[in-house]
N, C-alpha and C positions, 0 to 999 in steps of 0.2 A: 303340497308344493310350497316353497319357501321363497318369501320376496325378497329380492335383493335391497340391499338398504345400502344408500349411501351416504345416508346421515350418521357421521362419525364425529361428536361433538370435542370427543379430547384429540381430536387429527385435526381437527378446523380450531380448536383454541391451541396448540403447540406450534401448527405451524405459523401461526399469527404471535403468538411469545419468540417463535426463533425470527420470522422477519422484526420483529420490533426491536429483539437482541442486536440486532445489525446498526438496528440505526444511530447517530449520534446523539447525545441526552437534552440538546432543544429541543430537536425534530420529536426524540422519542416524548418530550414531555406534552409539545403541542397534539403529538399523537393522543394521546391518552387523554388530552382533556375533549379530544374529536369522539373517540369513543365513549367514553360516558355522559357526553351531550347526548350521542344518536341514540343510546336507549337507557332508559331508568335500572335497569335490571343490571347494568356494568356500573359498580361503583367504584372500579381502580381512581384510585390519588395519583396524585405526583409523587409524593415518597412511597409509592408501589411501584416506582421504579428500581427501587432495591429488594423489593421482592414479587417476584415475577411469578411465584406461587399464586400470588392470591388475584392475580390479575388473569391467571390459567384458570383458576376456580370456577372466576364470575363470568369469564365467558366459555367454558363449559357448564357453567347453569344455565344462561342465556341461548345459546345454541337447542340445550336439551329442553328449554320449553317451547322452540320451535317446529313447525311441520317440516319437513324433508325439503319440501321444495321453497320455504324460507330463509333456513336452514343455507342452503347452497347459495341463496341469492345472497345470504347478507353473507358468508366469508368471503364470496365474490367482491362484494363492494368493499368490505373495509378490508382487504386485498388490494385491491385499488385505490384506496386511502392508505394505506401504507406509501405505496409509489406514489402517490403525488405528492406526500408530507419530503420524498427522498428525491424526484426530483424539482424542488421547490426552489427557483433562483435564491443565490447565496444572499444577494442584497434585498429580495423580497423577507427575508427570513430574518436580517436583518434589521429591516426595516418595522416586524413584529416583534422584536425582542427589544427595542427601541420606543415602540406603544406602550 
């Protein structure tokens, strides 16, 4: 009998490339420096925002060294760090690009 798997590393890194596609290029850059703080294994730059390949890469390497039930929790959260980079007060954001 076969286990169902719901660990799908290039469906957890694409749909996290298309929500970051969405976002505006502060948000998107303050994004990406949140990601490669939270684990060593994402080494997307700021000018890997013009190529969203290699930011797909590293977190389908990332994802595929995790266990399933990892795996889910961290696209969960940096899911949820997406939205909160998107709804971030304009003058908060503001206010960091101004730091």
């Amino acid at each position: 009998m076969s286990k169902f798997c719901i660990n799908n590393p290039a469906a957890f890194a694409s749909s996290i490339i298309a929500l970051t596609g969405l976002m505006p290029g502060d948000r998107r850059g303050f994004f990406l420096e949140w990601l490669r703080a939270h684990d060593a294994q994402i080494i997307c730059k700021k000018d890997h925002l013009l190529y969203p390949a290699y930011v797909q890469r590293d977190l389908e390497n990332w994802f595929a060294s995790l266990s399933e039930m990892e795996s889910l929790r961290e696209h969960e959260r940096v899911i949820s760090e997406i939205g909160w980079w998107r709804d971030l007060a304009d003058e908060t954001l503001m206010g960091m690009l101004e730091a």
